[in-house]
C-alpha positions as CSV (number, residue, x, y, z in Angstrom):
1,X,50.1,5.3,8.4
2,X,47.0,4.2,6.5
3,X,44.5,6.4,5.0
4,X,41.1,6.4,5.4
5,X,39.3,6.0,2.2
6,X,36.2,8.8,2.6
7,X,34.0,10.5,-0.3
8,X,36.0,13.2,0.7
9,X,39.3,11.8,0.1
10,X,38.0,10.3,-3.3
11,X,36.7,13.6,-4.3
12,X,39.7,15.3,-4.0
13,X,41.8,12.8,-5.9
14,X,39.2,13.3,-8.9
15,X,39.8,17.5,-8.2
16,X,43.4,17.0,-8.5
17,X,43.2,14.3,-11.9
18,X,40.4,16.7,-13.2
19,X,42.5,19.9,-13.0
20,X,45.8,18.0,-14.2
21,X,44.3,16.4,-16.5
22,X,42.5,19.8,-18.0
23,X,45.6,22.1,-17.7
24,X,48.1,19.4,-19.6
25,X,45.6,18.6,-22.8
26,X,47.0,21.2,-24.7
27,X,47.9,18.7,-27.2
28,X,44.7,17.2,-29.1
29,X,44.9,13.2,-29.3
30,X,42.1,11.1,-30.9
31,X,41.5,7.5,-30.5
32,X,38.7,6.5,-33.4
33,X,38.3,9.8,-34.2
34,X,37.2,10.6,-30.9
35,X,38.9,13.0,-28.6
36,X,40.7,11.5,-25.7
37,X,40.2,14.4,-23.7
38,X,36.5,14.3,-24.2
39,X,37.1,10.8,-22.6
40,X,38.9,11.1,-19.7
41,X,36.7,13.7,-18.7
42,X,33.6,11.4,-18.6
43,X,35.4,9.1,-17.4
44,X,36.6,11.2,-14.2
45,X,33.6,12.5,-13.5
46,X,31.6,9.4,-13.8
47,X,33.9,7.8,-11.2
48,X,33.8,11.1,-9.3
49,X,29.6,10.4,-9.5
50,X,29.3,7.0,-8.7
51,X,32.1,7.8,-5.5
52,X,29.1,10.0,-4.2
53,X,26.3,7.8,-5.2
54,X,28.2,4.9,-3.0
55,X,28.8,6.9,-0.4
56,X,25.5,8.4,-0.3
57,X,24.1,5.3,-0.2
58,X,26.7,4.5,3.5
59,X,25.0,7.6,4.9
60,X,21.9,7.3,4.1
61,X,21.8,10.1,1.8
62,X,19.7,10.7,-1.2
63,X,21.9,11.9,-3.9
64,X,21.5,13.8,-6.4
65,X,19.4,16.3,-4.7
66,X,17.9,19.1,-6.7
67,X,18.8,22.1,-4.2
68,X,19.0,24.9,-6.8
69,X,17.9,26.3,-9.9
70,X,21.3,25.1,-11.8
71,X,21.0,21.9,-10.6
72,X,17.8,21.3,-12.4
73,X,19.8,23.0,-15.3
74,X,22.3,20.1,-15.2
75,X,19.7,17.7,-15.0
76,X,18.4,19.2,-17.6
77,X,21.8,18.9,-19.9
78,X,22.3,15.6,-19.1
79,X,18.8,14.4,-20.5
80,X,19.4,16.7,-23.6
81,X,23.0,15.1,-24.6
82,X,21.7,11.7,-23.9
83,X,18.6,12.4,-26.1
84,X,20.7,13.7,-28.9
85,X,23.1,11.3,-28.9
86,X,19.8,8.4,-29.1
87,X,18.6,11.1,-32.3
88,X,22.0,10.6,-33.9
89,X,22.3,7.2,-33.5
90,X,18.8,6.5,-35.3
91,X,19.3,9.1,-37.8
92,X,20.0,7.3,-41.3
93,X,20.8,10.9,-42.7
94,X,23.6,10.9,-41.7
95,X,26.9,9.2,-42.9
96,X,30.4,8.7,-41.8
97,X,31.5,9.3,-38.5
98,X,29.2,10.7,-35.4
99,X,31.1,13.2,-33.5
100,X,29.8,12.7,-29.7
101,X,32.7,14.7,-28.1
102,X,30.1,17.7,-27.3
103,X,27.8,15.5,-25.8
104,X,30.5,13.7,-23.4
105,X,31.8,17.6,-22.8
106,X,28.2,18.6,-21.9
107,X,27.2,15.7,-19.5
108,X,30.8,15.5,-17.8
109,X,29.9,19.5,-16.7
110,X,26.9,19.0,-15.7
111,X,27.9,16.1,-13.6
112,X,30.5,18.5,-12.2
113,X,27.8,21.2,-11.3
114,X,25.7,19.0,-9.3
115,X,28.7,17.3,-7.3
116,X,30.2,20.7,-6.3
117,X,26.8,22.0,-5.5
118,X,26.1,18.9,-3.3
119,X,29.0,20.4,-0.7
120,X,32.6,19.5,-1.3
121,X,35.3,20.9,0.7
122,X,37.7,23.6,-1.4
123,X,41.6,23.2,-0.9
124,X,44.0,26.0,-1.9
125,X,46.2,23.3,-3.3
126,X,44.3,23.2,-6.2
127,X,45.3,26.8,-7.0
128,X,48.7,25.6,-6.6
129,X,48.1,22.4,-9.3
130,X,46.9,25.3,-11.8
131,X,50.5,27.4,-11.4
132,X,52.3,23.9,-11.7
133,X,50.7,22.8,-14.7
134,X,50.2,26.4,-16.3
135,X,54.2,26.7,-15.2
136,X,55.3,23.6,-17.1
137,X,53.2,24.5,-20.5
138,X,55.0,28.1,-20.2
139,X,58.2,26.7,-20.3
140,X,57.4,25.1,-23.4
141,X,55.5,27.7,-24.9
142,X,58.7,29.9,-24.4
143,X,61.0,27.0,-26.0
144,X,58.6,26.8,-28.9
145,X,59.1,30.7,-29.4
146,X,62.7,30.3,-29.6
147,X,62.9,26.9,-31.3
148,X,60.3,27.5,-34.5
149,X,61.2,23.9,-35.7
150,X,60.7,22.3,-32.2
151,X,57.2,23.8,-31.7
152,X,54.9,23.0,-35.1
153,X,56.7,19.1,-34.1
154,X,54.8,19.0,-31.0
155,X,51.7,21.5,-30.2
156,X,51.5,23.4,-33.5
157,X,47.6,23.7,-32.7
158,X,48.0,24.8,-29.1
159,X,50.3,27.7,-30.6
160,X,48.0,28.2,-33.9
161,X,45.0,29.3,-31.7
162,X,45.6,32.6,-29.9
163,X,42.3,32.4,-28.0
164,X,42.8,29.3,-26.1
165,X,46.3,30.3,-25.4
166,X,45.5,33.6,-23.7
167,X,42.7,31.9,-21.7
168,X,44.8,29.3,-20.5
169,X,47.4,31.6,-19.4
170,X,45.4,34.2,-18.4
171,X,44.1,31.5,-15.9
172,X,47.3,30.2,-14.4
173,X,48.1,34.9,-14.4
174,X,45.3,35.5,-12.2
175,X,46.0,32.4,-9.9
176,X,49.6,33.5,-9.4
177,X,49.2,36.6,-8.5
178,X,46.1,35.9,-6.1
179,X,48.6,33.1,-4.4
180,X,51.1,36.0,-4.3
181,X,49.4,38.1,-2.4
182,X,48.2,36.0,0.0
183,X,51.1,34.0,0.6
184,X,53.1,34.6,3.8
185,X,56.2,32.3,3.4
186,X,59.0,33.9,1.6
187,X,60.0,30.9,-0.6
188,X,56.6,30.2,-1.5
189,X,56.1,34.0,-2.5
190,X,59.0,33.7,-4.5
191,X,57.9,31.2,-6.5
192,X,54.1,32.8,-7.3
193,X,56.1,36.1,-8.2
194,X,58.2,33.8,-10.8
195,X,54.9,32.3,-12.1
196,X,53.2,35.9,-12.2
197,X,56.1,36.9,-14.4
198,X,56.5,33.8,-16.6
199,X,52.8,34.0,-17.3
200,X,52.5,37.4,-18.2
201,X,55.4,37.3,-20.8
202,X,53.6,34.7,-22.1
203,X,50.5,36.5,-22.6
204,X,52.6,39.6,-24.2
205,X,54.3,36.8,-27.0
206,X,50.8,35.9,-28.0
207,X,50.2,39.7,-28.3
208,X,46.2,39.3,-27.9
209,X,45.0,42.4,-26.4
210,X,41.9,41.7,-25.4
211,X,43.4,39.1,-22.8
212,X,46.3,41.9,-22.0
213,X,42.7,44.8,-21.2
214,X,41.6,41.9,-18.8
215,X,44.6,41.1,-17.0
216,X,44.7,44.7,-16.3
217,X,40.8,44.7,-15.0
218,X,41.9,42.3,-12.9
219,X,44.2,43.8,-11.0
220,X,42.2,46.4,-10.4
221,X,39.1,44.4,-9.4
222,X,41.4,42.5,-6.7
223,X,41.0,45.2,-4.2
224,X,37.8,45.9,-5.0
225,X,36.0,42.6,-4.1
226,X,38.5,41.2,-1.7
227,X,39.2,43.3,2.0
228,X,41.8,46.0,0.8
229,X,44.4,45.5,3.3
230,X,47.4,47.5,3.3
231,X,49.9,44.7,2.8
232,X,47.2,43.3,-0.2
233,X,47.2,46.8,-2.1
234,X,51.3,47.0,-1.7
235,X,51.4,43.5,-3.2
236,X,48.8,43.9,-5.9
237,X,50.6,47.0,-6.8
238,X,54.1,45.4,-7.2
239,X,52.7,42.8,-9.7
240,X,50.8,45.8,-11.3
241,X,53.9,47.9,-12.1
242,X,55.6,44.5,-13.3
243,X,52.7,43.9,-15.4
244,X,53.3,47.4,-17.3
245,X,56.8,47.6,-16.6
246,X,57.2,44.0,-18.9
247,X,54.3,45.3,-21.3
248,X,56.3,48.3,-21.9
249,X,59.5,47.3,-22.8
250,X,57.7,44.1,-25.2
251,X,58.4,46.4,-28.4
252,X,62.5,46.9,-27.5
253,X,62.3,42.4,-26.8
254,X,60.3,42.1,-29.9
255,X,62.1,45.0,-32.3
256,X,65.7,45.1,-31.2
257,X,66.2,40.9,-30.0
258,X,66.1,37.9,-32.3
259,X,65.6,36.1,-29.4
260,X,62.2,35.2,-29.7
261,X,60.0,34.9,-32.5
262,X,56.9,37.2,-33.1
263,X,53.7,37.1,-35.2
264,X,53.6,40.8,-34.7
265,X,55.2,43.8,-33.2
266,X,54.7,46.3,-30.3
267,X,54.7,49.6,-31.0
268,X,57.1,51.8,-29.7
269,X,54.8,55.0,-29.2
270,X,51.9,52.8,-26.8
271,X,55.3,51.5,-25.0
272,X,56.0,55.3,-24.1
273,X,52.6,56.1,-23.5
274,X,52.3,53.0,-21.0
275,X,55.9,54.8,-19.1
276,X,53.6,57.8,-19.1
277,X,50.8,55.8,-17.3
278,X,53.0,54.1,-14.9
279,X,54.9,57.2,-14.2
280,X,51.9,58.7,-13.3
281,X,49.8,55.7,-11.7
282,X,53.2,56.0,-9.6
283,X,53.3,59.4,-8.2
284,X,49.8,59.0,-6.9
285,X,50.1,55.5,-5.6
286,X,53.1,56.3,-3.4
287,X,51.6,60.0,-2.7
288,X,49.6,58.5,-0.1
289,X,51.4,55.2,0.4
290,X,54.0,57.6,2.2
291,X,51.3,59.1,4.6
292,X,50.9,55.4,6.0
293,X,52.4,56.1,9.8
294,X,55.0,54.0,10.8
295,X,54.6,51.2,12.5
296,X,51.4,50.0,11.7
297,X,50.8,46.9,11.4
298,X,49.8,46.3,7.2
299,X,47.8,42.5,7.9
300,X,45.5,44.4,9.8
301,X,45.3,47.5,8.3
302,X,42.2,48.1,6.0
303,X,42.3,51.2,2.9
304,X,38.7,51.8,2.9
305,X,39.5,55.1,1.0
306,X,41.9,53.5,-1.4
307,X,39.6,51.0,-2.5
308,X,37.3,53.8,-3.2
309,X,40.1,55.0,-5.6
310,X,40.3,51.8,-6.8
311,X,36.9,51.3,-7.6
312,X,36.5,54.7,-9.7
313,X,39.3,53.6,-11.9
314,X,38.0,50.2,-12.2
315,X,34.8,51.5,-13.4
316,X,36.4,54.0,-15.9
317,X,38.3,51.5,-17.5
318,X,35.8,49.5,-18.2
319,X,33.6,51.7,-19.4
320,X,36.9,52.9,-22.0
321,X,36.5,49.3,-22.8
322,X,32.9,49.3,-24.1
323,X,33.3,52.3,-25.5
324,X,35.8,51.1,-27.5
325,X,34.5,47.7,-27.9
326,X,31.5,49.2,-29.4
327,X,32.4,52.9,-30.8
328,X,33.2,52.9,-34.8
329,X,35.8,53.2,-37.5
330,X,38.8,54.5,-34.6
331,X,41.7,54.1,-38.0
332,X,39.1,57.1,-38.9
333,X,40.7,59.6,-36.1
334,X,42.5,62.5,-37.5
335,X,45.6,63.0,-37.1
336,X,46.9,64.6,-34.3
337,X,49.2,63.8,-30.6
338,X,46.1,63.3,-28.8
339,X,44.2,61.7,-31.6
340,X,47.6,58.9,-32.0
341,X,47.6,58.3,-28.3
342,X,43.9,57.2,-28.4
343,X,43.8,55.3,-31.4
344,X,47.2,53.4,-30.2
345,X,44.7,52.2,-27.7
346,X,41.4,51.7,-29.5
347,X,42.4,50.2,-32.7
348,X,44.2,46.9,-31.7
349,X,41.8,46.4,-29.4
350,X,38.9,47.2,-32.2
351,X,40.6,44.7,-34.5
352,X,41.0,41.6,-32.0
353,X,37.5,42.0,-31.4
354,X,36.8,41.5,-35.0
355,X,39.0,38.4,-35.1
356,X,37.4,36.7,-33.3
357,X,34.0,34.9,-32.7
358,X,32.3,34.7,-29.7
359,X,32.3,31.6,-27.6
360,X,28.3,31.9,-27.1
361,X,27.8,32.5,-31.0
362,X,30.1,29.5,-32.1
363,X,27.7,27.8,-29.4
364,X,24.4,28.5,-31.6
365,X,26.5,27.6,-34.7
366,X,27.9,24.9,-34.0
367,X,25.6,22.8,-31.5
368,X,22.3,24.6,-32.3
369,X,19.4,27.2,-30.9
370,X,18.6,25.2,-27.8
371,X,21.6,24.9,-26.3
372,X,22.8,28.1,-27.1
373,X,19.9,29.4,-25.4
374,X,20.5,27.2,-22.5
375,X,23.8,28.4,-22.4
376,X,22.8,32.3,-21.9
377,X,19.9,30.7,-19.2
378,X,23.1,28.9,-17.4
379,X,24.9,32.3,-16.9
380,X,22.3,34.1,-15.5
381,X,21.6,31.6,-13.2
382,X,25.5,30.9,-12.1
383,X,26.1,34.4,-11.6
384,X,22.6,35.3,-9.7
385,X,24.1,32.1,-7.5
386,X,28.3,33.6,-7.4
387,X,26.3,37.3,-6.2
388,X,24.2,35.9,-3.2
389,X,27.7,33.8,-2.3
390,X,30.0,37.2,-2.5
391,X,31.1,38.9,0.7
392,X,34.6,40.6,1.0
393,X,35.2,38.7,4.1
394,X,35.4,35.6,2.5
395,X,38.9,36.3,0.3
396,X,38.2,32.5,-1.6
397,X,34.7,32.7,-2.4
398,X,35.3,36.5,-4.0
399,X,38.2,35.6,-5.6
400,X,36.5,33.0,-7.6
401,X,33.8,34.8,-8.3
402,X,36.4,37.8,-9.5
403,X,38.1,34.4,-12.2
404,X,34.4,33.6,-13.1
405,X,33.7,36.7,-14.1
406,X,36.6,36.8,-16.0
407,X,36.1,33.6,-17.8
408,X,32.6,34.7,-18.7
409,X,33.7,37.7,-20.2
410,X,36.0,35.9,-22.3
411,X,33.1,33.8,-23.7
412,X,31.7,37.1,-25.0
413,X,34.6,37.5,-27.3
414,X,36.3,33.7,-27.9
415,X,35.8,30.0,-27.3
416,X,37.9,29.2,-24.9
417,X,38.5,26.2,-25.7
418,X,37.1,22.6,-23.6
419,X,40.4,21.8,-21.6
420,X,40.3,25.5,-20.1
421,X,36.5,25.8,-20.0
422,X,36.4,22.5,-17.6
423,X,39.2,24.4,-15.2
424,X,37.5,27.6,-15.2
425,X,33.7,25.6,-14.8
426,X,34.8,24.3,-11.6
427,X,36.1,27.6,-10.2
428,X,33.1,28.9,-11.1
429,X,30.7,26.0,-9.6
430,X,32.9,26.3,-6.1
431,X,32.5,30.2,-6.4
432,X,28.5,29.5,-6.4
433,X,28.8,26.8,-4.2
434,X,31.5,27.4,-1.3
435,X,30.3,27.7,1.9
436,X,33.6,29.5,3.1
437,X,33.4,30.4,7.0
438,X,33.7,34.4,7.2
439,X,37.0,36.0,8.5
440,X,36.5,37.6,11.5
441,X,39.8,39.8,12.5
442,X,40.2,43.0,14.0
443,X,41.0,45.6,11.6
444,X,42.3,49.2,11.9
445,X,40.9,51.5,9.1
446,X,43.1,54.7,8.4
447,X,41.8,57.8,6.6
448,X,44.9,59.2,4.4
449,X,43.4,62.5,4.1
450,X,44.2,63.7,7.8
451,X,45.8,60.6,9.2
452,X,43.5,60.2,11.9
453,X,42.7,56.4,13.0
454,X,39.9,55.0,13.3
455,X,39.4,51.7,15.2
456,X,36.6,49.3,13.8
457,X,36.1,46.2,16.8
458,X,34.9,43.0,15.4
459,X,34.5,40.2,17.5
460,X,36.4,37.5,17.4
């Protein structure tokens, strides 16, 4: 059977070489002393550009059209790159090579914005190309932690930089667990529950707790911005209590195995306090899991209470996580049992802070004012776009938005990194973008306190 070659069907060929491409350059090649990722990333989404300007052309469609405010923000970057890159080329100052990686990096995005933003259709396939990929660098990851020799021979600097490696994985974590939950075929759900756990070892071998706080907001923001249905909550909840189930038995892997190889250790103290949480997370969990009458049917069933539950702890912990993020000298505590429990807490997270430099202030460093300024511009106006898209009743849309907000956090304390930034750009770009059609389903909300039902009719 031949296929029809469409915009559409060239657009999603460059979604699928894009992502691919993004999630296997973990390795950093250079051709001239210029990045070969930087590269192929032009290169795909100039292709991916002139595809629409082609087609455009067949439909008599004017393309690009400036639509919204980040559009004339990509317009924008484009004419800034290509203006510094004519300043650098008549500048006798300088010597030596030019680096014009940023500049490729900065126009290849901004090409990206305005194509998503023109309408392209979303597949949940490419969520599935992120949990291949991010499976296949796991797997190596894990053989480079057992095989010391075997790693520093091929992706030393992937492993050097515990940053890019959290984001990366922290990526492929949230993906996995999102296709988890929503996946209905056993095999399939067996698979995203292998990738959920693969990934989240990983992120407890690179033993960066800031990543390690946000997988954990994550999980609880899941029910929060998506429709809590009872069979979502019970699935969210069994990767949850994997997540600190793993997390709390990393110190007896790391302290009592020579299995694999550790920077640093987990204590065995914040392992029992973690039982403690779980333990107790637990009780209350299945306290009113068990008043759930039998019977009903979970796809349909909607915890409007629960998610009120949800959304109490999900604000406390976040505020812990300012707090500490921006409280003092914690080492300082006295001693004392409640005084070790909270500085277990605070103080690794304190100190990964302070390693690392923010993504937006290696921006300004690095780059200069302007752009970094046009950076912070670029985020208000993606997520003023990502807040008029969001509706629980569209489970894609708020999902991406959940990832985007994510990766933007993560730019507050680390670079990411280009190969993951691109991945989590275009997530972010569909989240603002995706004109998802709204569920409509008939839903039974239950109040736990008195089991009484209550039937809410939406029509179909």
């Amino acid at each position: 059977m031949r296929t029809e070659i469409t915009y559409t069907w060239l657009a999603d060929k460059c979604v699928c070489a894009l992502l691919v491409l993004s999630m296997l350059s973990v390795v950093k090649v250079e051709i001239v002393g210029f990045p070969l990722y930087s590269l192929l990333l032009l290169v795909i989404a100039s292709v991916w550009l002139i595809c629409r300007i082609i087609y455009a052309g067949r439909e008599d469609t004017v393309f690009p059209t400036v639509r919204y405010m980040t559009d004339t923000a990509a317009i924008a970057a484009i004419l800034y790159a290509i203006f510094s890159v004519i300043v650098k080329l008549f500048d006798t100052s300088e010597e030596g090579w030019i680096d014009f990686s940023w500049n490729a990096e900065m126009i290849a995005l901004a090409v990206i914005c305005l194509l998503v933003s023109s309408g392209i259709e979303f597949k949940m396939f490419y969520l599935d190309l992120l949990s291949y990929s991010g499976l296949l660098v796991a797997g190596i990851y894990l053989v480079g932690r057992i095989e010391e020799g075997w790693r520093s021979n091929l992706m030393e600097a992937f492993f050097a930089d515990s940053a890019q490696v959290s984001s990366y994985f922290l990526l492929t974590a949230m993906v996995s667990v999102y296709a988890y939950c929503v996946c209905r075929d056993k095999m399939r759900s067996v698979f995203y529950l292998m990738v959920s756990g693969i990934s989240f070892l990983v992120l407890f071998l690179n033993h960066n707790i800031i990543s390690l706080w946000l997988m954990g907001i994550y999980f609880l923001a899941v029910p929060v911005v998506l429709r809590p249905t009872a069979i979502l909550v019970k699935r969210i909840m069994q990767l949850f209590f994997m997540y600190l189930f793993m997390l709390s038995n990393m110190s007896l892997l790391a302290e009592y195995t020579q299995i694999i190889q550790l920077g640093q250790s987990y204590s065995l103290a914040h392992s029992v306090y973690i039982d403690l949480l779980v333990a107790a997370g637990g009780l209350v969990f299945f306290h009113y899991w068990d008043r759930i009458p039998e019977g009903m049917d979970l796809e349909r069933l909607v915890l409007r209470k629960m998610q009120k539950a949800y959304r109490f702890v999900l604000t406390t912990v976040i505020l812990v996580f300012m707090v500490v993020i921006l409280g003092g000298d914690w080492a300082a505590l006295p001693e004392g049992i409640s005084y070790d429990m909270v500085k277990s807490f605070a103080v690794p997270l304190a100190e990964a802070v302070g390693r690392n430099e923010s993504g937006i202030l290696q921006c300004f460093r690095t780059i200069g004012v302007l752009p970094g300024i046009f950076l912070i511009v670029s985020i208000v106006l993606f997520t003023g776009r990502m807040h008029r898209n969001y509706a629980s009743d569209k489970p894609v849309t708020a999902i991406l938005i959940l990832i985007s907000g994510i990766f933007l956090i993560q730019l507050l304390f680390w670079n990411p990194g280009i190969h993951n930034i691109v991945c989590y750009f275009y997530l972010l770009a569909t989240a603002c973008f995706y004109k998802e059609e709204r569920e409509q389903m008939e839903s039974v909300g239950i109040k736990i306190s008195d089991l009484k039902l209550k039937v809410q009719e939406i029509q179909l």
